[in-house]
N, C-alpha and C positions, 0 to 999 in steps of 0.2 A: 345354612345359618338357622338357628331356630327360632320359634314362635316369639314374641317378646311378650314376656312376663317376668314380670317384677315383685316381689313380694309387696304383700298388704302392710302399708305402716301407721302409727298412729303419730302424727305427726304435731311435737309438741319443743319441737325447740326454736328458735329464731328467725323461722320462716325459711321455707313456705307452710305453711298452715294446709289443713286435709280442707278438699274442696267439697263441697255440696255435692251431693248426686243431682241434683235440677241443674248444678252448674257444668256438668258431666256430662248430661244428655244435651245442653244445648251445644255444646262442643262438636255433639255429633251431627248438628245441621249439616244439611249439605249449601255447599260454597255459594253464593252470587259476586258480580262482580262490584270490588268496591265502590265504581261509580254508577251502582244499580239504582233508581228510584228508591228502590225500599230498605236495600242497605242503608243511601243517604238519612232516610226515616230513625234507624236504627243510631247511627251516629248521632241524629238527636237525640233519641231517647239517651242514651247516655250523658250526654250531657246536662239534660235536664237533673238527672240520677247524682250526677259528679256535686253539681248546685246544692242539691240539698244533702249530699253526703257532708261533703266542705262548708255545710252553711255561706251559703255565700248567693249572693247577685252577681256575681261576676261574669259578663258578657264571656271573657275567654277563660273557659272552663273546660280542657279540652283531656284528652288519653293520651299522650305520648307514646311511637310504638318504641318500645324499649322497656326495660326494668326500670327500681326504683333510680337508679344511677343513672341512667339517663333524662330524670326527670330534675335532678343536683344539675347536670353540664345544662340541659335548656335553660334553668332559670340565670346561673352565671353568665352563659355565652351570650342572652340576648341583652344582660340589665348590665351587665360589665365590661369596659373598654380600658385599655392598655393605659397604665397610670391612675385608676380611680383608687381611690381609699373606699378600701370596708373594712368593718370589723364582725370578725366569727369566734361565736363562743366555741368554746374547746374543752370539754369535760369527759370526751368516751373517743373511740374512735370515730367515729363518722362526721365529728368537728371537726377532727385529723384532715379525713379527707375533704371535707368544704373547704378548707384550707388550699392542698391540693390543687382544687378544680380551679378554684378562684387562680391562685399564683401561676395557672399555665393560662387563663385569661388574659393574663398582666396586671392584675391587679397590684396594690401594695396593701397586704395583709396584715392588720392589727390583729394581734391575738387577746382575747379574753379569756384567762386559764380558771378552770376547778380541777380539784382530785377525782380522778374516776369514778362516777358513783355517787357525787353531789351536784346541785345545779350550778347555774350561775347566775349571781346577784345582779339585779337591777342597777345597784350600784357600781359594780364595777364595771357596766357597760358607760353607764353616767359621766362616769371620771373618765375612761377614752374618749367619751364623745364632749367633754367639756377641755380639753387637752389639747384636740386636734379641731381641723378645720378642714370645711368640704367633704366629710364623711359619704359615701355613695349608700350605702347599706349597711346593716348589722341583721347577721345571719345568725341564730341556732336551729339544735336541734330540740322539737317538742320530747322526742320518745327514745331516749339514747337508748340502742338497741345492745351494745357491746356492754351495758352495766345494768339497765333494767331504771334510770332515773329520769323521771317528769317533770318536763319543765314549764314551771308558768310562764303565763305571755303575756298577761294583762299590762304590766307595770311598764315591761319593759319595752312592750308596745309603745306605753304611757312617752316613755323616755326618748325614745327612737322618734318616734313623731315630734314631739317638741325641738329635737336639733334636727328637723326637715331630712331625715335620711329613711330610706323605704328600707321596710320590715319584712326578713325573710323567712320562712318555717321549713325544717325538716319534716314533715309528717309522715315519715315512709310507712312507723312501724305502730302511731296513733292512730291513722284515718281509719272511721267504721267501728273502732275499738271503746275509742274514748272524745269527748268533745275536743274538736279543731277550732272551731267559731270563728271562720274567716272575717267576718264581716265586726262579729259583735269584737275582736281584738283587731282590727283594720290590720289584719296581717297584707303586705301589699305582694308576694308571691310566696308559694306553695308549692310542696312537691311530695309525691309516696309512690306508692307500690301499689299493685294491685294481690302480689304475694299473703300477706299479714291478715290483718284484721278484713279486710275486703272478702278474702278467701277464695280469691280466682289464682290461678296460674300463674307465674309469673311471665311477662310481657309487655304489661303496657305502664307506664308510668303518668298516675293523673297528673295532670298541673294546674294550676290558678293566678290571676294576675287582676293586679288592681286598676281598675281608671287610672290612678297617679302612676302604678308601674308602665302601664300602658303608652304615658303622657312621657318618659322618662327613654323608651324603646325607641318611641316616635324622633327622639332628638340624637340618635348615634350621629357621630362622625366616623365611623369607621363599619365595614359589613360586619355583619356576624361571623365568626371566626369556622363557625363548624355549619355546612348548607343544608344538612340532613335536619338539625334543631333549628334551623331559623323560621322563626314566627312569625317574620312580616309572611313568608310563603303559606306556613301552614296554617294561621289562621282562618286565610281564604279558600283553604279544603275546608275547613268546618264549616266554615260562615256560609251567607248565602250564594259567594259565587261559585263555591263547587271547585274550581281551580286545580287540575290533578296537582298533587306533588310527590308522593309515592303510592307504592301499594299496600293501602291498610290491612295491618293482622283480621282477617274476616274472622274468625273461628276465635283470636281473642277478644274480637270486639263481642261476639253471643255470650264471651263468658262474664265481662266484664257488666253487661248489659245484666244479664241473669243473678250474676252476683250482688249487684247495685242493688235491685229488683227487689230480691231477697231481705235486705240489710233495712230497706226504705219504706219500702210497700205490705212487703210479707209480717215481718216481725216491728218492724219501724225501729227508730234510729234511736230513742232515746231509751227502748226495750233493750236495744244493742248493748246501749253501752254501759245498764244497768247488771247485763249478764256479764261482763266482761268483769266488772267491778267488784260485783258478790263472787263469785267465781275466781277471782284473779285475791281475792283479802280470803277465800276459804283456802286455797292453796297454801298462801304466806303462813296464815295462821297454823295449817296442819306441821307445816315445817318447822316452825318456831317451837312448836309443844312435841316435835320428836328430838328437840334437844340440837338444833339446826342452828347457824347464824344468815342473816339476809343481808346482804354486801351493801343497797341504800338504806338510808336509815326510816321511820316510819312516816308517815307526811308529802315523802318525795319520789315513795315507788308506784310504778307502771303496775296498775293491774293484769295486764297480758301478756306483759315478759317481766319474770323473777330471777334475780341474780342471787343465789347464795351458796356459801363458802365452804368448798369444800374440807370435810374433817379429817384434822391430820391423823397422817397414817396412811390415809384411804386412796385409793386408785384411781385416777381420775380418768382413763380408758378406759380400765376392765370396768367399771359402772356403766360407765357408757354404754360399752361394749356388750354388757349382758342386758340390760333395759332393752336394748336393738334386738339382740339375737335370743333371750328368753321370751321377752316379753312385747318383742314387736315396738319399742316405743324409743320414737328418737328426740333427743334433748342436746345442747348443745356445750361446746366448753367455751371457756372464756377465751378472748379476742386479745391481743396488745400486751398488755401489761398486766392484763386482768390471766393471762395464758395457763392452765394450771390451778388456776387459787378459785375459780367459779365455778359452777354448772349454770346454765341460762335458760329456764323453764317456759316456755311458751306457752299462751291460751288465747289463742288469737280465732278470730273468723270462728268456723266451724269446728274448731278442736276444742274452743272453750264449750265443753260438756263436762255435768258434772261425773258423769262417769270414769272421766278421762283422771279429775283428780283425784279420786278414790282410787283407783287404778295405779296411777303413778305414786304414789303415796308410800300403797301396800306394797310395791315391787321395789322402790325406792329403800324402805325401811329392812324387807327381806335381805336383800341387796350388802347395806351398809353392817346388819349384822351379823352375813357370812365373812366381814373382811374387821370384824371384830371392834369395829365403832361406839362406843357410847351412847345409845342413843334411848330414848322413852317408848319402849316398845308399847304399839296398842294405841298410843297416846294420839299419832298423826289422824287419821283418819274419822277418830271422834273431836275431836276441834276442826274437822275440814265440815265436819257434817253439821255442828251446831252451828258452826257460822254463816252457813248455807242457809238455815231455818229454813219454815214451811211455807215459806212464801215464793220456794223457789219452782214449781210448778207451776204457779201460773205467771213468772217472768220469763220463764226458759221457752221457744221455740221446739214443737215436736220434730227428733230426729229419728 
């Protein structure tokens, strides 16, 4: 069998996101045992990192070992029990699947629907939640990652809390990108990826949970359906009594530490999500002025992931497919419904370089005019650049 080697990619569609070299090297630590002295150190530091990543005070503020989807089933399996009402917004697919995870809980699932691509109103959370009675939760997602639309949280916080029902977040594909503000939106549980904007590997799934979630867990009648995710267990690895429960990813926890580090310490958080955002509107903008359309409308798009609509005619593999094999650069197509009609542009973690947009831009635009596109040649690249202005040197972190 031979050597494993993988070709170099630049990694710019829906996650994973290209990881740091410091998150690289620390990968390469060698092993301790998870219940080592210093490891346990190390599992702090993480959490402290998670705290201020998620804004939040939250005593349990922990890494899940698993991806982002493992971090969806923890927050269901331990806050939901067979017959509770929730309600989940549903606008992309990953509402879909909170839907999903909830209905193999036993839940009874109210749905709150948009069109792919838009949010979901305050209001029509309002009207479910004035409708029904005994509501458990209302669940969205912040960063629908299948259309590229952001959703505010403030209101609907506002709403959810006044008919006494805990507030739950998707953050797989915002956290580290763009503000969460656990505390300052009283979201009362959370979940992401370490994939995305973090820019570690994929493995471990943050999570966060509120006092009131906490107060809420404490009063199950029935066990947690799945033992691997159950929190009464795991929080007492984190916490002070140590308490084995499994063997933590040691090599994911360096990277997730490293990555933390990076996003908190190194560059700081609000630098974060300042690059994400110049960076993620110089993208849009390049695309709009090559004669592009962007599938959310202005107001409601994700800086770090870009959905827009493929022009007819055009190929939506072989772009792909030559982006990957000319030009090294992988982008993603649309998900669901969206299958076909998107591309879904990533700039998350350590991919969000402005090099990376000027790159994708010019290959992009090359691309579309060998398969005989329409498009404002010359045009993309100078609106990625002016809307970038010169202020972006001293936001951007040296790579």
């Amino acid at each position: 069998m031979y050597t494993l080697n993988p070709p170099t990619r630049i990694l710019m569609g829906p996650g994973p996101s290209d990881v740091h070299p410091q998150v690289l090297k620390a990968m390469a630590t060698p092993l301790i045992g998870h219940l080592d002295p210093k490891f346990l150190e190390i599992m702090n530091e993480v959490m402290d990192l998670l705290r201020a990543t998620f804004q939040t005070d939250n005593k349990l503020t922990v890494a899940m070992s698993g991806t982002g989807s493992a971090g969806m089933e923890t927050v269901f399996v331990n806050l939901v029990e067979p017959g509770d009402k929730v309600v989940i917004g549903v606008n992309g697919l990953f509402g879909e699947r909170m839907v999903d995870v909830a209905e193999r809980c036993g839940a009874e699932v109210i749905r709150v629907e948009a069109p792919w691509g838009e949010i979901i109103e305050p209001d029509a959370i309002e009207k479910v939640l004035k409708a029904n009675t005994n509501i458990k939760l209302v669940a969205i997602v912040h960063a629908e990652t299948s259309t590229g639309a952001l959703q505010p949280l403030a209101e609907i916080s506002r709403v959810v809390h006044e008919h006494e029902a805990l507030f739950v977040v998707d953050a797989v594909t915002s956290l580290g990108g763009i503000e969460v503000g656990i505390d300052k939106h009283q979201v009362d549980a959370c979940y992401s990826g370490t994939q995305k904007c973090i820019s570690a590997p994929p493995g471990l799934s943050p999570v966060t949970f509120s006092p009131r979630a906490l107060a809420v867990m404490s009063k199950r009648k029935s066990k947690v359906q799945s033992w691997y995710l159950d929190l009464s267990m795991i929080q007492n690895y984190w916490g002070k009594e140590r308490f084995y429960h499994h063997t933590a990813p040691i090599t994911m926890s360096y990277a997730i530490r490293e990555a933390l580090r990076l996003v908190v310490q190194e560059e700081g958080l609000q630098q974060t999500f300042k690059r994400h955002w110049t960076l993620g509107q110089s993208l849009q903008k390049g695309l709009v002025a090559m004669g592009l359309t962007l599938h959310v409308k202005e107001g409601q798009r994700l800086p770090q992931l870009t959905s827009v609509l493929i022009p007819e005619g055009v190929d939506d593999l072989a772009v792909r497919k030559s982006l990957l094999e000319q030009f090294g650069l992988e982008i993603g197509g649309g998900l669901g419904q969206l299958k076909g009609k998107v591309w879904r542009i990533g700039l998350m973690g350590h991919s969000c370089q402005p090099r990376n947009v000027v790159l994708f831009l010019t290959a992009l635009e090359q691309l579309l005019t060998l398969q005989g596109a329409k498009i404002e040649r010359g045009a993309a690249v100078a609106a990625a650049m002016k809307a970038m202005g010169q202020e972006e040197a001293s936001i951007l972190p040296k790579v």
